[in-house]
C-alpha positions in Angstrom: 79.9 15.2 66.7 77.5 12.1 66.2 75.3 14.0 63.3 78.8 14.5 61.1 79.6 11.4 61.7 76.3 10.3 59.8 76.6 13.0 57.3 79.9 12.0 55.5 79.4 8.4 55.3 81.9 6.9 53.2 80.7 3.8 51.6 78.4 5.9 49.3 77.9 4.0 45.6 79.8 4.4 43.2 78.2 6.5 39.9 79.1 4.1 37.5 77.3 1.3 39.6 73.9 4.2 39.4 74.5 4.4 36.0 74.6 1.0 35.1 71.8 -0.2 37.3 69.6 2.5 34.9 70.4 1.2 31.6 70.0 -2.4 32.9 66.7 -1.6 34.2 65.6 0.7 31.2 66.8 -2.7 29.1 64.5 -4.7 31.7 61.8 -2.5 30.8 61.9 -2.3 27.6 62.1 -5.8 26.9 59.3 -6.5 29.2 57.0 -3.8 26.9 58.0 -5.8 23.8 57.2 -9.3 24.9 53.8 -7.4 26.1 53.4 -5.8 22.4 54.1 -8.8 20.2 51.6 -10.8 22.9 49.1 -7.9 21.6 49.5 -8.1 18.3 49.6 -12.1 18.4 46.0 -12.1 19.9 44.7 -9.3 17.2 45.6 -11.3 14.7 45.3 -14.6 15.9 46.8 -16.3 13.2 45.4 -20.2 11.9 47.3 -23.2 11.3 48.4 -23.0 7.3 45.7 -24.9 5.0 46.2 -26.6 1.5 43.6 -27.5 -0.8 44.7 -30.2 -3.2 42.6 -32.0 -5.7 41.3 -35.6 -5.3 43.6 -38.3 -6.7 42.3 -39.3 -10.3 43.6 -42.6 -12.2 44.7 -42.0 -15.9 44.5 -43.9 -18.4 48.3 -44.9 -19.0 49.2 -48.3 -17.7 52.9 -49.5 -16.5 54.3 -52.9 -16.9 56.2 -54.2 -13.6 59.4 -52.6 -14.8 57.6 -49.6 -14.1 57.9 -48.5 -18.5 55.4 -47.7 -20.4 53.9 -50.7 -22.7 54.9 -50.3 -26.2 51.3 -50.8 -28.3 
């Protein structure tokens, strides 16, 4: 009598619950494989802070009066 007892437990989980727990943990691992793949691909490429090259400052030859106009000459 003890060993039916046992066998037909009733507080089995639900399916729904199984199913769930699945596609959470399928999303888990996923995610997990992406943040490993785009850590991958960052250390392939390693990419470099952006760089400008501009060239030096020159003076011209135009002058400004203190209203900031051009002198009329």
């Amino acid at each position: 009598m003890a060993v039916k007892l046992l066998l037909r437990r009733s507080d089995r989980t639900n399916p729904v619950i199984w199913a769930l727990a699945i596609v959470c943990t399928g999303l888990v691992v996923a995610v997990i494989l992406t943040g490993i793949a785009v850590f991958v691909i960052y250390l392939v490429y390693q990419p470099k802070a952006p760089s400008s090259e501009s060239p030096p400052p020159t003076s011209t030859a135009w002058s400004t009066t203190k209203q900031g106009s051009l002198p009329s000459s």
